[in-house]
N, C-alpha and C positions, 0 to 999 in steps of 0.2 A: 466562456460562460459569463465572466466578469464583463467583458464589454455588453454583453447579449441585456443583460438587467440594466448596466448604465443605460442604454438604448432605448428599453421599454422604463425606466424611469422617467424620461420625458413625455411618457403618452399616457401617463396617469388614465385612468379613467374617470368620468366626475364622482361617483361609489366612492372610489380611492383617497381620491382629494377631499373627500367630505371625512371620510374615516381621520386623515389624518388631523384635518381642521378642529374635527371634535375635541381628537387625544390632544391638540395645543388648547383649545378653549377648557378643557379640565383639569390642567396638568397639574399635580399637587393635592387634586381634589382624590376622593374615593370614587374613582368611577370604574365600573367595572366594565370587559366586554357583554354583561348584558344589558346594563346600563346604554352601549354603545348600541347595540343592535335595537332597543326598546326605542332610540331617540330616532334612528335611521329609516326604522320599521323594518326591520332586515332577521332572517336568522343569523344566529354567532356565529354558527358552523362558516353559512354559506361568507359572510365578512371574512373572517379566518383564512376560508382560503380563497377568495379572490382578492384579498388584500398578497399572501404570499406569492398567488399566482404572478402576480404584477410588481411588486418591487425583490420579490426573492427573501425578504427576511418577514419574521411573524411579527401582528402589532404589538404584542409584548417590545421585542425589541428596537420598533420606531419609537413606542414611548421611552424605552428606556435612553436610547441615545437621545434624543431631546431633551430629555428632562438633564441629561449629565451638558450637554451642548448650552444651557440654560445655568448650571451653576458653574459651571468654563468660564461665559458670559460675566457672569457677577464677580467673581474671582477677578477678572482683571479690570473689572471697570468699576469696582468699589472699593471704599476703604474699611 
């Protein structure tokens, strides 16, 4: 099952890749998933699960591993 998502990882769909684009152009901000769906023009619903469909984990948790992948980042390249 783990390789089957690494696999379709790379076939993102353009939806998917815009979804995640967004969650890094807001990250920090207050945005919410309807926030996300209002800018998309999309329902939540239908984002929610074709985003799960496609990488396997919900955008809750793309933002949240980025956003911790982001203060990783500053941790070791700041003083």
């Amino acid at each position: 099952m783990q390789k089957e998502r690494q696999a379709q990882a790379g076939k993102k769909s353009l939806l998917t890749q815009k979804i995640e684009a967004a969650l890094r152009d807001h990250c920090g901000q207050d945005y919410s998933l309807d926030d996300l769906a209002n800018n998309l023009q999309r329902d939540k619903f239908y984002l929610a699960h074709l985003y799960k469909n496609e990488t396997g984990q919900t955008i809750n948790q793309y933002e949240n591993s980025y956003r911790i992948s982001r203060f990783k980042s500053r941790l070791l390249w700041t003083d």
